[in-house]
C-alpha positions in Angstrom: 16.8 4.3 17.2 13.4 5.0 15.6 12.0 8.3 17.0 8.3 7.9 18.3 5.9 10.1 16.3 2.5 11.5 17.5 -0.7 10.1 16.1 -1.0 13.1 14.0 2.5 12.8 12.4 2.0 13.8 8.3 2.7 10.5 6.7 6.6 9.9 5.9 7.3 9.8 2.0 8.7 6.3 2.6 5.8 5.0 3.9 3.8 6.6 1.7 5.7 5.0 -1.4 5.7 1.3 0.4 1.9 1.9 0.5 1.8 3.1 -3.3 4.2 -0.2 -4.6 2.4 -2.8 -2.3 -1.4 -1.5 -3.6 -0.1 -1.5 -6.9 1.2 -5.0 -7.0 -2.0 -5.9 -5.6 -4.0 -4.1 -7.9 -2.8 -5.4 -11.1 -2.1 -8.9 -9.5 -6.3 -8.8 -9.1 -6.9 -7.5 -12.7 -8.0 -3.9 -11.5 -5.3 -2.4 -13.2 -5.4 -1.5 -17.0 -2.4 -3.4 -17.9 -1.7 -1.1 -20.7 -1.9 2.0 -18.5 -1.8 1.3 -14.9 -0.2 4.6 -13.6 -2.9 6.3 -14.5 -5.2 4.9 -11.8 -2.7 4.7 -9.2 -2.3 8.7 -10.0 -5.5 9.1 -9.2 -5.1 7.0 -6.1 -2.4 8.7 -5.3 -4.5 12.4 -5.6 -7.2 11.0 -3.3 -5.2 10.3 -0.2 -3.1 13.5 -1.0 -6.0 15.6 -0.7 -6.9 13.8 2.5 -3.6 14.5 4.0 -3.6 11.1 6.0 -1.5 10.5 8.6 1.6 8.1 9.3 -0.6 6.2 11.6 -3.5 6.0 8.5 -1.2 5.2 5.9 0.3 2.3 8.3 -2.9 1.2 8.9 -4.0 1.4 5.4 -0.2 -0.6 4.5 -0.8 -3.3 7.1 -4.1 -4.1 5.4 -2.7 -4.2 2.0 -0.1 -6.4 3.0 -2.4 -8.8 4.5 -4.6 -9.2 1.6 -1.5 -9.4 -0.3 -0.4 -12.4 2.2 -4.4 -14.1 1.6 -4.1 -14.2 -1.9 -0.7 -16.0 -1.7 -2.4 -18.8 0.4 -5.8 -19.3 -1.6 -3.5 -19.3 -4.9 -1.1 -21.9 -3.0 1.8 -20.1 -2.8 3.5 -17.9 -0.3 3.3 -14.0 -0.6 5.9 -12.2 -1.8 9.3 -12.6 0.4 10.1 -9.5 2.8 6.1 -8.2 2.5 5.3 -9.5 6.0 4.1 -7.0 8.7 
């Protein structure tokens, strides 16, 4: 049973890593990334929403939308998006 959080729950580190994976798939999928060193912006991705200690309900929010842009990009390149990424 999945306990029911308030709004202002921190954000879980799982969630918080799903967010991290799916935005960086995305990123370098959409040539943002520096192939040769793409931790390096996803650090300082990662520094931003730390210091704006988001909660589960933001980083949800911000996952979903990831996901769906993820799920857009599958379709216009004629393909399906990545198995077990739905919402």
């Amino acid at each position: 049973m999945r306990a029911v959080l308030s709004p202002e729950a921190p954000v879980r580190h799982e969630t918080a890593e799903a967010l991290w994976a799916n935005l960086g798939s995305i990123l370098a999928r959409v040539g943002y990334l520096n192939p040769e060193n793409p931790r390096q912006i996803l650090a300082e991705w990662r520094r931003l929403l730390a210091r704006s200690e988001p909660t589960q309900r933001e980083v949800e929010l911000l996952l979903a939308a990831v996901r769906s842009v993820e799920r857009a990009l599958g379709e216009i390149r004629g393909r399906p998006a990545s198995p077990g990424r739905s919402r």
